[in-house]
C-alpha positions as CSV (number, residue, x, y, z in Angstrom):
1,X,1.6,-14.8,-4.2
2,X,1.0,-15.4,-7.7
3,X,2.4,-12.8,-10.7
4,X,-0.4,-10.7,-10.5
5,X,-1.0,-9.9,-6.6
6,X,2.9,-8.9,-7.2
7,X,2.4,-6.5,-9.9
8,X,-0.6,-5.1,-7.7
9,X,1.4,-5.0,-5.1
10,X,4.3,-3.6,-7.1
11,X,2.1,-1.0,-8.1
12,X,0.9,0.0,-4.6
13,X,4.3,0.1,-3.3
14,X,5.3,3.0,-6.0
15,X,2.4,4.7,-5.2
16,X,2.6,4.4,-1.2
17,X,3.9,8.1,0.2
18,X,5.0,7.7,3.7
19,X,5.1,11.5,3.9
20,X,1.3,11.7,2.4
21,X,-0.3,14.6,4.9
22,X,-3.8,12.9,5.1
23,X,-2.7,9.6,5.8
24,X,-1.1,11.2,8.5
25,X,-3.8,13.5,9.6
26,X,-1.8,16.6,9.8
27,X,-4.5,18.7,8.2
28,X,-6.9,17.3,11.5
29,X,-4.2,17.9,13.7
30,X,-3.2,21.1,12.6
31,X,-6.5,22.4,13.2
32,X,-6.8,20.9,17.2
33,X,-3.2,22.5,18.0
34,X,-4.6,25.8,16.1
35,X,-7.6,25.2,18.5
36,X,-5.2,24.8,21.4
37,X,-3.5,27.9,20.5
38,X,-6.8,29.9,20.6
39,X,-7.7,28.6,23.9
40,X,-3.8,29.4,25.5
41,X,-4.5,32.9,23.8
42,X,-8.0,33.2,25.5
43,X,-6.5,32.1,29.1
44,X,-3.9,34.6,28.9
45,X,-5.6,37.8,27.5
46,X,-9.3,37.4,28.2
47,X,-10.1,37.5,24.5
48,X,-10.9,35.2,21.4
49,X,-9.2,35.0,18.1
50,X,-9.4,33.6,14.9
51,X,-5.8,35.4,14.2
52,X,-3.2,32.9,14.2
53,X,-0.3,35.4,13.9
54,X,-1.8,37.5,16.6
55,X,-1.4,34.1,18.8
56,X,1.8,33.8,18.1
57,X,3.0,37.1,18.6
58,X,1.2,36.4,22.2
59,X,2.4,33.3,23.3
60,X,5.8,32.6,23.7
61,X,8.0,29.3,22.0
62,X,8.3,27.7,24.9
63,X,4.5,27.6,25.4
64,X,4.1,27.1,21.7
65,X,6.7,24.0,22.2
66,X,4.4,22.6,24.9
67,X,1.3,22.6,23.0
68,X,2.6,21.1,20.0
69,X,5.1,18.4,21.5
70,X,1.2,15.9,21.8
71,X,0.5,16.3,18.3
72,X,4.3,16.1,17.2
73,X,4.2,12.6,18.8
74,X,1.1,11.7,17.0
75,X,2.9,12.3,14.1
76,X,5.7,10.6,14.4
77,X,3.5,7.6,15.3
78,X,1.8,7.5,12.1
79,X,4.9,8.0,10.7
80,X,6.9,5.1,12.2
81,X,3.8,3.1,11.1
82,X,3.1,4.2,7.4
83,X,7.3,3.4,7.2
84,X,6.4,0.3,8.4
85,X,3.2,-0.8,5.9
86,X,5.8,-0.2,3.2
87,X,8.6,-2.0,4.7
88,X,6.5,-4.9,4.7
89,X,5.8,-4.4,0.5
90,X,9.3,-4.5,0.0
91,X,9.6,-7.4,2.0
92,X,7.0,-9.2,0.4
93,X,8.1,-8.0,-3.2
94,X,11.3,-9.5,-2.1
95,X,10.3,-12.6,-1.1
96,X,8.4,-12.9,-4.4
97,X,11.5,-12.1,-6.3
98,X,13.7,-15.2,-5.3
99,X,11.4,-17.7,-6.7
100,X,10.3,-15.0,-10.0
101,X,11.8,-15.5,-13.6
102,X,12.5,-11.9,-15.0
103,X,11.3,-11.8,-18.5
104,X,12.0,-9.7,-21.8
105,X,9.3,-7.4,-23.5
106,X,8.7,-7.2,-26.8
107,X,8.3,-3.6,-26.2
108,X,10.9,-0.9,-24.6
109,X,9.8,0.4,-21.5
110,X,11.7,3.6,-19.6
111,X,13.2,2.4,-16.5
112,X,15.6,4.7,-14.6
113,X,16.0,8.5,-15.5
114,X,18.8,11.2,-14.8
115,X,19.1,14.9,-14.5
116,X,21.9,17.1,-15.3
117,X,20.2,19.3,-12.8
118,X,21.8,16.6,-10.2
119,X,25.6,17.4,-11.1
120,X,25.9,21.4,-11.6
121,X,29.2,21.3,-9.9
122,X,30.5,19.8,-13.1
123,X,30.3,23.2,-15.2
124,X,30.3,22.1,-18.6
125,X,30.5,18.2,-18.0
126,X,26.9,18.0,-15.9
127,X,25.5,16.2,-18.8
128,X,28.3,14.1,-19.4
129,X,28.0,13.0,-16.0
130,X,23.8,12.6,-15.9
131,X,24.4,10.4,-18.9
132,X,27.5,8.0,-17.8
133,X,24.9,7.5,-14.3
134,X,22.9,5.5,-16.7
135,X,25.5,3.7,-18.4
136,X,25.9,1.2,-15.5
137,X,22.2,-0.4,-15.5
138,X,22.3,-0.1,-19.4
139,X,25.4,-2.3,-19.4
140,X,24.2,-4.7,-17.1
141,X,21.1,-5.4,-18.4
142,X,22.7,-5.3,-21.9
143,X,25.2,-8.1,-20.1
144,X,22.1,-10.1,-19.3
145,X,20.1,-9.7,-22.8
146,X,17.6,-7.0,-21.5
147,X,18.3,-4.8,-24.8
148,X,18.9,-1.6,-23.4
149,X,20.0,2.3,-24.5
150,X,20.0,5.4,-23.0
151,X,17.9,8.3,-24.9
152,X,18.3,11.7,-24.2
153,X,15.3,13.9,-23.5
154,X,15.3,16.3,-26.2
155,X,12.5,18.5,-24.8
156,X,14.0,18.6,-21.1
157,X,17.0,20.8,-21.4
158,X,18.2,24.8,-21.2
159,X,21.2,26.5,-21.0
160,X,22.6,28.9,-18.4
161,X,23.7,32.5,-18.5
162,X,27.4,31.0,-18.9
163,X,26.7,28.5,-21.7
164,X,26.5,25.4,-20.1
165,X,23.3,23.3,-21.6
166,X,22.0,21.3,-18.9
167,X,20.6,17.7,-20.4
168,X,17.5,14.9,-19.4
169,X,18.5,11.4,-20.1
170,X,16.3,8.3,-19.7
171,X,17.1,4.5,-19.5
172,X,15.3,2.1,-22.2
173,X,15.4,-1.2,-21.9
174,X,13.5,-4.0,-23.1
175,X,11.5,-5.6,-19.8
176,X,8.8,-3.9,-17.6
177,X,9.6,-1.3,-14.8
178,X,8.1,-4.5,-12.5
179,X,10.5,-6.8,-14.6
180,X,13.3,-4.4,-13.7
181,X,12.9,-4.1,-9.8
182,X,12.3,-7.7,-9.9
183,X,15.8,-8.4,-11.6
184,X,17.7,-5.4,-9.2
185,X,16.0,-7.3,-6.2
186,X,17.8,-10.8,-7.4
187,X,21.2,-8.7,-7.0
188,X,22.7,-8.7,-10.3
189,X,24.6,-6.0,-9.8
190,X,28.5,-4.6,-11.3
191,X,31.2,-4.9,-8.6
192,X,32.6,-1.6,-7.5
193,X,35.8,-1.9,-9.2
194,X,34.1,-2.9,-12.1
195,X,31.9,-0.1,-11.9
196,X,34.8,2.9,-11.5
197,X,36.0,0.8,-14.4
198,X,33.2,1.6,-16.6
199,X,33.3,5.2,-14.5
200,X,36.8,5.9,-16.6
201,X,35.9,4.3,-19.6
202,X,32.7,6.9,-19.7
203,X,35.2,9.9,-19.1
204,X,33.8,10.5,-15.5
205,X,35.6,10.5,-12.2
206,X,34.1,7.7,-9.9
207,X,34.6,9.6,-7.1
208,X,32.3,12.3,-8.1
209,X,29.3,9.7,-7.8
210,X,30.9,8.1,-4.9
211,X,33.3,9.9,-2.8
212,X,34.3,7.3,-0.4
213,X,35.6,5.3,-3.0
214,X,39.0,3.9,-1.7
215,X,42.1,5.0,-2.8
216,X,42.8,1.6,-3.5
217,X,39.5,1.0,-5.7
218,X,40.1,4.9,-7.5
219,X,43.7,4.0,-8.8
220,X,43.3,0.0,-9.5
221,X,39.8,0.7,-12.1
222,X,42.3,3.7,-13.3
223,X,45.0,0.6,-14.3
224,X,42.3,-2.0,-15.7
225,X,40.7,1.0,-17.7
226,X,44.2,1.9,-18.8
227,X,44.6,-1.6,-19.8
228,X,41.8,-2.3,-21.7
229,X,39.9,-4.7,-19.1
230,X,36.7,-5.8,-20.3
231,X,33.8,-6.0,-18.1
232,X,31.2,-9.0,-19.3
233,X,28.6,-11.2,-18.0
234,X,30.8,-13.5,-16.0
235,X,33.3,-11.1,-14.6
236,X,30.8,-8.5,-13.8
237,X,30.3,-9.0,-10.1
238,X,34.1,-9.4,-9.7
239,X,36.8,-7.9,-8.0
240,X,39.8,-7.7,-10.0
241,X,42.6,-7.5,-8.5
């Protein structure tokens, strides 16, 4: 697979919903159980319908459970096998990314975006918090030369009836969104500890991201922060201890 089959492919991954009703058929298959219903309602009363509430205040669940459990399993069929077609992009995508040299753009593209929709139960820190989630890919890419900064949606944000102003926040960085996924999927990546490092030096509690964080983990990246550790290129995927 050359560059270009991967960025088509790249492209029909993102847009590949698993969930997507017609690939699945449920309008179809909505319409035979509704047909199956009607025909239940007909054997039981002696009369036709069009009325799908008046079915169902007819039959009863366990009927209505019976009917539907052939077209449930249809479902999840097409389900398991739509999972599967994408499974196989990611695979291939992988595969493609061993071998694949991630290169910088002239241009800044937006990469990764967070909501401080997503951390409410922070009161009055929820943008603090939507912002330092960012900080991590923008250091690493920074870390590897990909020129990156987090911009803050001006349009995307309001304020609640006790004050707090709920903020947008995008990633910037200088290589494609294919680029990107392509240098994630060659596992560059910031060791835990490193990363509830930078958690701390953001003013954010790791554990509100991640609240299995060991014990051991929360109060070592407290020290290193404390300390003044500096994370960088060649310690990045370490464990300090």
């Amino acid at each position: 697979m050359n560059k270009q089959e991967a960025l088509q492919l790249f492209s029909e991954y993102n847009s590949f919903n698993i969930y997507d009703e017609d690939k699945l058929g449920i309008p179809e298959l909505n319409q035979e159980f509704n047909n199956e219903l009607f025909k239940k309602y007909n054997e039981i009363t002696g009369k036709k319908t069009k009325n799908i509430d008046q079915v169902f205040k007819i039959l009863d669940k366990e009927t209505i459970d019976k009917l539907r459990e052939p077209f449930s399993k249809i479902v999840s069929e097409r389900y398991e096998l739509q999972k599967s077609i994408k499974e196989e992009m990611k695979n291939r995508l992988e595969e493609f990314a061993k071998t694949y040299v991630v290169e910088p753009s002239q241009a800044m593209w937006l990469i990764l975006e967070s909501s401080s929709a997503n951390y409410t139960s922070q009161g009055f820190g929820a943008s603090k918090y939507a912002k330092a989630k960012l900080k991590e890919p923008e250091m690493l890419l920074n870390l590897y030369g990909f020129q990156a900064e987090i911009k803050e949606k001006n349009e995307s944000f309001f304020n609640d009836r006790w004050g707090v102003t709920y903020r947008d926040y995008e990633l910037w960085a200088k290589l494609t969104p294919f680029d990107y996924y392509m240098f994630k999927e060659q596992e560059q990546f910031i060791s835990v500890l490193n990363w509830a490092v930078l958690c701390w030096k953001n003013g954010t509690n790791p554990k509100v991201y991640f609240p299995f964080l060991s014990d051991k983990d929360y109060e070592r990246s407290l020290q290193l922060w404390r300390e003044g550790f500096i994370i960088t290129k060649e310690n990045c995927m370490l464990e300090i201890y």
